[in-house]
C-alpha positions in Angstrom: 0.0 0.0 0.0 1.4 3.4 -0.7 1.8 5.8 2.4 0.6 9.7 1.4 2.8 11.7 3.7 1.7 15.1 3.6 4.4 18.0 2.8 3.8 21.4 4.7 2.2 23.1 1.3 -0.1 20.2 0.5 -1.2 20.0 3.7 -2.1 23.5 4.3 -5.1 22.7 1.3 -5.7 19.4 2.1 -6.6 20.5 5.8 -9.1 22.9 4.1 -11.6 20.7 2.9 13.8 12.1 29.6 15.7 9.4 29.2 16.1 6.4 27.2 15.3 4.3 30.6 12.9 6.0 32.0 10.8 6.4 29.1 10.8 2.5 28.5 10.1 1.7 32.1 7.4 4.7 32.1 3.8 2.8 31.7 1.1 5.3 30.4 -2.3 4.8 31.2 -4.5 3.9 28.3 -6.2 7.2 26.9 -5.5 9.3 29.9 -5.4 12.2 28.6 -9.4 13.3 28.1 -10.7 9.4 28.3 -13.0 10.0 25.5 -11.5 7.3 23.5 -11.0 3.3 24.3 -7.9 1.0 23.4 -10.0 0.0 19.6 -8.8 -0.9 16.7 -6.7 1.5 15.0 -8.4 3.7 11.7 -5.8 2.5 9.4 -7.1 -1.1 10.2 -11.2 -0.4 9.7 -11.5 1.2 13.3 -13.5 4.4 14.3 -10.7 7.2 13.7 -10.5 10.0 16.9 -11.6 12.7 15.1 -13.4 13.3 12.2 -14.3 17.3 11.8 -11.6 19.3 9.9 -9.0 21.7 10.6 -9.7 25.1 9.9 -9.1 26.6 6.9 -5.9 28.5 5.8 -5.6 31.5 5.1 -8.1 33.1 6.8 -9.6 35.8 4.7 -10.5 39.2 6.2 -13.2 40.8 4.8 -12.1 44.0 6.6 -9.5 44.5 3.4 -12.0 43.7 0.7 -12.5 47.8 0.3 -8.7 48.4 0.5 -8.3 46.1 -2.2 -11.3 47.8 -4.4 -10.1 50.7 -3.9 -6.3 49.9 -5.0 -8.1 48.0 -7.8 -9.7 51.3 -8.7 -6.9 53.9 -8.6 -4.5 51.7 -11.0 -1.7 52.4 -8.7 -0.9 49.1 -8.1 3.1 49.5 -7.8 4.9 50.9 -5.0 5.9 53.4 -6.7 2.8 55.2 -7.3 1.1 54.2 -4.3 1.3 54.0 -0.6 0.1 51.0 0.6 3.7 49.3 0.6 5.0 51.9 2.6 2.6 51.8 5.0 3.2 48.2 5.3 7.0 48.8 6.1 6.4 51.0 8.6 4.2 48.8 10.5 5.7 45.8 10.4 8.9 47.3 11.5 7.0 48.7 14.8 5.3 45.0 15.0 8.9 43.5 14.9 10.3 46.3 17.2 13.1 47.1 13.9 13.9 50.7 12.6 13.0 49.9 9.0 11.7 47.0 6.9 12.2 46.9 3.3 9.5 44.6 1.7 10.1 42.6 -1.7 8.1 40.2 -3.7 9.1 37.4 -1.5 11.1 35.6 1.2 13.7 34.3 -1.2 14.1 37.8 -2.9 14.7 39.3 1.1 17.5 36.2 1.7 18.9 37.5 -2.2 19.3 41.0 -1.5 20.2 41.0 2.1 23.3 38.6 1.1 24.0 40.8 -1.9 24.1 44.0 0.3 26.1 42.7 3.1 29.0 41.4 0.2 28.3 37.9 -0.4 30.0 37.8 -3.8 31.3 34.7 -6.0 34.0 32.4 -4.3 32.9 33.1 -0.7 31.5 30.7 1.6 28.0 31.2 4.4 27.7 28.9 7.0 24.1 27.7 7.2 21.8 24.8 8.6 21.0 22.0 6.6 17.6 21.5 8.4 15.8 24.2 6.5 13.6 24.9 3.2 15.7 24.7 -0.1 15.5 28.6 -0.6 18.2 28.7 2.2 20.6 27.2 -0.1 19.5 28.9 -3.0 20.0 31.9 -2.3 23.5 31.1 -1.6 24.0 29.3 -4.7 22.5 32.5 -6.5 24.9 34.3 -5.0 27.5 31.8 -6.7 28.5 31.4 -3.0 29.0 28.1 -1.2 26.4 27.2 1.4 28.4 25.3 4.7 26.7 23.2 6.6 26.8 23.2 10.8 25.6 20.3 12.4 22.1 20.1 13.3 20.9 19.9 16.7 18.5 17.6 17.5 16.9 18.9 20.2 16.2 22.6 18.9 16.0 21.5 15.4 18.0 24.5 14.3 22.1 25.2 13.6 24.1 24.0 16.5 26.3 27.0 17.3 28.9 24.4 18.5 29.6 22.9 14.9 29.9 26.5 13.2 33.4 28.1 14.2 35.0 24.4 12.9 33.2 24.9 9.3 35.0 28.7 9.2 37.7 28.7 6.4 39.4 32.1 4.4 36.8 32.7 2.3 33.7 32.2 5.1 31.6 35.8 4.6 28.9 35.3 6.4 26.9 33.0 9.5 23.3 32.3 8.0 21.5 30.7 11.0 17.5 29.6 10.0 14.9 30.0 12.9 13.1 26.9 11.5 9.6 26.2 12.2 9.3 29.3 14.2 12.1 28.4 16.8 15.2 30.7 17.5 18.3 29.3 17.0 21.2 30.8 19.9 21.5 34.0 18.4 24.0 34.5 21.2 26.8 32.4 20.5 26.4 33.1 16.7 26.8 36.6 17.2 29.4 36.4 19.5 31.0 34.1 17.0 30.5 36.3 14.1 32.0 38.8 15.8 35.5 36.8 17.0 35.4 36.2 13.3 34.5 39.1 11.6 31.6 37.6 9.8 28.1 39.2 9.0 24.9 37.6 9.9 21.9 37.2 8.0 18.7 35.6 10.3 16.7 33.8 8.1 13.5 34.8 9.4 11.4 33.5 7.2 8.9 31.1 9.5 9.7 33.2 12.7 7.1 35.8 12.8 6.9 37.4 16.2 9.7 34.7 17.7 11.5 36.2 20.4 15.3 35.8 21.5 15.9 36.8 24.5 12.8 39.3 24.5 13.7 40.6 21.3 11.9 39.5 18.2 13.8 37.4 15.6 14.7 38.8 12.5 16.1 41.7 14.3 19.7 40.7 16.1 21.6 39.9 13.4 22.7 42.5 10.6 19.1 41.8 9.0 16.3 40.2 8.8 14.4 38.2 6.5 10.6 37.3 6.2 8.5 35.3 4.4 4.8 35.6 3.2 4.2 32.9 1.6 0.3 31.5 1.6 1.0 28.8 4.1 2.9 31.3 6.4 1.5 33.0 9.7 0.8 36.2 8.0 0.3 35.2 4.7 -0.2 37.0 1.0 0.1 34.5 -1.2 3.8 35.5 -1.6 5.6 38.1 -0.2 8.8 39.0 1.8 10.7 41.4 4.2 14.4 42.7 4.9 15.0 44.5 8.7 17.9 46.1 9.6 18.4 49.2 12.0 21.0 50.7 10.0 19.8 53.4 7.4 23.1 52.8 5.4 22.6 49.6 4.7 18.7 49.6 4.4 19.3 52.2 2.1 21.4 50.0 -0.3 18.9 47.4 0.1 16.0 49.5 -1.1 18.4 50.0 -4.5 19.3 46.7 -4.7 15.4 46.0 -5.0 14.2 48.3 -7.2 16.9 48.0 -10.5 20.0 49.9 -8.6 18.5 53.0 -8.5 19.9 55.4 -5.4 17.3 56.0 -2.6 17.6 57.3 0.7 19.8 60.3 3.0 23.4 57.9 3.5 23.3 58.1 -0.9 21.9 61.5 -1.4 25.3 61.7 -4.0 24.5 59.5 -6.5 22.0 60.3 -9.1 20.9 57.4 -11.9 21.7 53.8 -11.7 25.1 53.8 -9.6 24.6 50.1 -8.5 23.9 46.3 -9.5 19.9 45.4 -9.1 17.0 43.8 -9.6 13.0 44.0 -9.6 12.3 42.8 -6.1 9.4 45.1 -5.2 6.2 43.8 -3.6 3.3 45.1 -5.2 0.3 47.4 -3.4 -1.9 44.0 -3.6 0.6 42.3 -1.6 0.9 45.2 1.4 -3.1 45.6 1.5 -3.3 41.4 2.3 -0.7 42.0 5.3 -1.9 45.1 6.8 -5.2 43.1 6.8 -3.3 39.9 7.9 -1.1 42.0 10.8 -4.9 42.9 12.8 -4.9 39.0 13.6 -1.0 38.3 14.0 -0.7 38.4 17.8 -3.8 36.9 18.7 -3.4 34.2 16.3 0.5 34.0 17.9 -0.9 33.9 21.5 -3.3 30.8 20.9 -0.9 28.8 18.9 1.3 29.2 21.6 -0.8 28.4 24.4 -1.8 25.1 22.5 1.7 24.3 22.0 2.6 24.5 25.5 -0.6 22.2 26.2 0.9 19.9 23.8 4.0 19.7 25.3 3.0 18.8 28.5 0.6 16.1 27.1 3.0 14.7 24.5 6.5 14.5 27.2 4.1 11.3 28.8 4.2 9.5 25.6 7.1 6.8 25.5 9.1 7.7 22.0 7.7 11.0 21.6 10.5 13.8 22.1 9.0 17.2 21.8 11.3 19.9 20.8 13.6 22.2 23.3 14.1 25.6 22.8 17.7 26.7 23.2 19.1 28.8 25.1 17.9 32.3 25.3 14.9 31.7 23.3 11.9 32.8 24.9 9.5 32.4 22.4 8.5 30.1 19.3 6.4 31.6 16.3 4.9 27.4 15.9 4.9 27.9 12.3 5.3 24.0 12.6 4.9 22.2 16.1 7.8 19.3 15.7 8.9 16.1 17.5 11.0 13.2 17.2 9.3 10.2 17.0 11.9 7.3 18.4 10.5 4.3 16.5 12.1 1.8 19.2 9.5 2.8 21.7 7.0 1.6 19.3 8.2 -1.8 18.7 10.4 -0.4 15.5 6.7 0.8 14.0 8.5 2.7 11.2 8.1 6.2 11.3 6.4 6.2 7.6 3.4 3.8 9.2 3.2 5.8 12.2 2.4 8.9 10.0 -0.3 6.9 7.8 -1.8 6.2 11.6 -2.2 9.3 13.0 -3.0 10.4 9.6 -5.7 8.0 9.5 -7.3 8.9 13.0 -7.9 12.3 11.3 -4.4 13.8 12.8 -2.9 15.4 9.3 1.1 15.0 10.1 4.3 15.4 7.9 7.7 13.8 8.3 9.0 17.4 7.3 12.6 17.8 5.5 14.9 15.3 4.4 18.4 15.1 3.4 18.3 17.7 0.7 21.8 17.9 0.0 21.6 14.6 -1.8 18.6 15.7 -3.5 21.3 16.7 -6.6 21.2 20.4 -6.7 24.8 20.4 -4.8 26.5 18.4 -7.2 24.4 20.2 -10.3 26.1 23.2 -8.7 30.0 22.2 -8.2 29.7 20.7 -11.6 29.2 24.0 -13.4 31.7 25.8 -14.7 31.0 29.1 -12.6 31.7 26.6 -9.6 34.7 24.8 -10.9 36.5 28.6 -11.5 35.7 29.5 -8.1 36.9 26.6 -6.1 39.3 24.2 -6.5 38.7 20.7 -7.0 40.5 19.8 -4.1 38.1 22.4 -2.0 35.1 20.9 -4.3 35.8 17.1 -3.2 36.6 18.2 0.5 33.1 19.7 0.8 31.7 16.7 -1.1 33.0 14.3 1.7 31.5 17.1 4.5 27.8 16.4 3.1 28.7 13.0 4.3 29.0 14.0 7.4 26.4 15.1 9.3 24.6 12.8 11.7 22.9 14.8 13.8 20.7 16.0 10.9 20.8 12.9 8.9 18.9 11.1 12.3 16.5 13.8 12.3 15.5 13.7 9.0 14.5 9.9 9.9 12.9 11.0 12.8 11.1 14.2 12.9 7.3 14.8 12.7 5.5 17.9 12.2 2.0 19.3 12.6 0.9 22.7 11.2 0.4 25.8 11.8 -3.5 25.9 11.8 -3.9 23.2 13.6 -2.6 25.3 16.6 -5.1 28.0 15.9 -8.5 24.9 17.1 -9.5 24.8 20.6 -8.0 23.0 23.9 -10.5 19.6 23.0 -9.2 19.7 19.6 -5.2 19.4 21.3 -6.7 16.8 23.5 -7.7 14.8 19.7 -4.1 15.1 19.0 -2.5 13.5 22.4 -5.3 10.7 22.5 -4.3 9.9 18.6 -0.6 9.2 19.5 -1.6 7.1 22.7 -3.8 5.6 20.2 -1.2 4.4 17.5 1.1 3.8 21.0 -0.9 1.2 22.7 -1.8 -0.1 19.3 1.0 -0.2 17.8 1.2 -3.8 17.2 -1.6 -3.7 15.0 1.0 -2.3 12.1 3.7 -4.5 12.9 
């Protein structure tokens, strides 16, 4: 039978319509969380499946921006430049983010593009970055005719692990690009302070870490910049869409040329006239900033309930033998729960492989994704070194060397095998519909041997 694992974009429209010994000597009581389900026969096997309503839909359209869109509609000033409506986005998001200014552009991987462009990530340099992130992340990199250099995962956070980056730093390292995945803050501490014993830049990619704080400051705002994403299936979504923060005008300034075709803008470059510097057409459109200024009313709220269902979660789901929930690292004092992730240790469950434990939960009405895989052997690396842009920039010998370092990395390579998401909307239901959740994964747990 073939197993449908849901990826994070299908999902989002399919959903429309301890220790090692104490956890195996831990005995959980049969459906104790809400006792509204029985030890039965599992869905995936004929049984009556927990829950059978849907998950609310995503996005959620305000109808509060239907007559700001009319009205843009109307007055044909539907780019930036003739219009307002992008600029008034900027400047709200940055008070929303606590940044001095926000740049918006067309999309998340157009903010990574020009924020490495601006801060001098040129040909022949290298960025250190996670390899447990969306495939932009590297592209941008690549774009940039860079070479992306992966850091260790760690496990537990699911982000960069700040004590595998200083080994990866070579000559031609430019910049630290650490990925807040799934809403969780990576320790922006030790990669500054790295960055800084090292003279490197950093660029936070932002892009699933709306309202994500770091030590009470929200992400996207510690490093040199920031980057957002828009993207439909994001927290504040419109349809696509992205951001740059910085708080230096200087260098917000060159980013505003770089994304509109070079052209000077700003105070710090009152003394060029023309097209003085290399750019592109990166520009969100009035359409775009409407959507988020509608989307922003909702943002915290919307923040507030997925976090208070996550917590719930997490101090259901810790009772559950093989079930690791997430930690955040140190300093992080808040997750945006773009995604809500856990490892799911397969021992615990009799070796249950992880695929069959998806097509459970899945079944018992629990939508579920075994996230991001290995994507460094996916063959856009090695498409890469074998160009000849690549093989004039590198040397085979440095080609080859970082050939063997995609072989290692074991921390990420386990949690590709292991990891299980659920989405963002899902944190947005009520406390019974958490409680459907927990009593699924007991479920598949004490029936487990069903599958086997």
């Amino acid at each position: 039978m073939k197993i449908n694992i849901f990826t994070r974009r299908k999902f989002i429209i399919s959903a429309s319509a301890g220790t090692a010994g104490a956890l195996l000597s831990y005995k959980v009581p049969v459906f104790g969380i809400s006792n509204k389900v029985s030890v039965s026969e599992l869905a995936l096997k004929g049984g009556k499946p927990v829950r059978t309503d849907d998950w609310m839909k995503w996005p959620v359209w305000n109808s509060d921006a239907e007559e700001p869109m009319l009205s843009v509609l109307r007055s044909g000033n539907w780019y930036r430049g003739w219009g307002t409506k992008v600029t008034g986005f900027e400047n709200k998001y940055a008070d929303l983010i606590g940044a001095k200014r926000v740049l918006a552009t067309a999309s998340g991987t157009t903010a990574l593009e020009t924020a490495l462009h601006v801060m001098g990530v040129d040909a022949g340099d290298e960025v250190i970055v996670s390899p447990y992130t969306f495939i932009a992340t590297y592209n941008v990199v690549f774009n940039q005719k860079a070479l992306p250099v992966f850091a260790d995962t760690d496990q537990e956070t699911f982000n960069i692990n700040p004590h595998k980056i200083e080994e990866k730093i070579t000559e031609r390292t430019k910049a630290i690009l650490p990925v807040h995945i799934l809403g969780l803050p990576a320790d922006m501490r030790r990669i500054m302070a790295i960055a800084r014993r090292n003279n490197l830049v950093v660029i936070e990619d932002a892009c699933q870490a709306w309202l994500a704080e770091y030590e009470g400051k929200k992400c996207g705002t510690l490093g040199d910049l920031g980057c957002f994403s828009f993207q439909n299936s994001k927290n504040i979504p419109s349809g696509e869409g992205g951001a740059v923060a910085g708080n230096n005008d200087k260098i917000m300034d060159l980013c505003y040329s770089y994304h509109n075709c070079g052209r000077a803008y700003g105070k710090t470059m009152s003394e060029f006239s023309g097209y003085p510097f290399r750019g592109g057409n990166k520009r969100m459109t009035e359409f775009q900033a409407v959507i988020l200024m509608s989307q922003m009313k909702r943002a915290k709220r919307d923040a507030d309930k997925r976090l208070e269902n996550a917590l719930y979660l997490d101090s259901k789901l810790k009772d559950i033998p093989g079930i690791i929930t997430y930690k955040l690292a140190d300093g992080a004092t808040r997750s945006a729960y773009h995604l809500y992730p856990f490892r799911y240790k397969k021992e615990y469950f009799d070796d249950l492989p992880r695929e069959k434990f998806l097509a459970a939960l899945t079944a018992e009405g629990i939508p579920c994704s075994e996230g991001y895989g290995p994507q460094y052997n996916d063959g856009l690396i090695e498409e890469a070194l074998n160009s000849k842009g690549y093989k004039r920039l590198f040397s085979k010998q440095r080609l080859n060397t970082y050939r063997e370092e995609l072989k290692n990395l074991p921390d990420n390579d386990q949690l590709t095998r292991e990891a299980v998401w659920f989405f963002q909307n899902m944190l947005l239901a009520d406390r019974k519909d958490m409680d459907d959740i927990v009593n699924s994964i007991q479920k598949v747990f004490e029936n487990r041997k069903q599958l086997l």
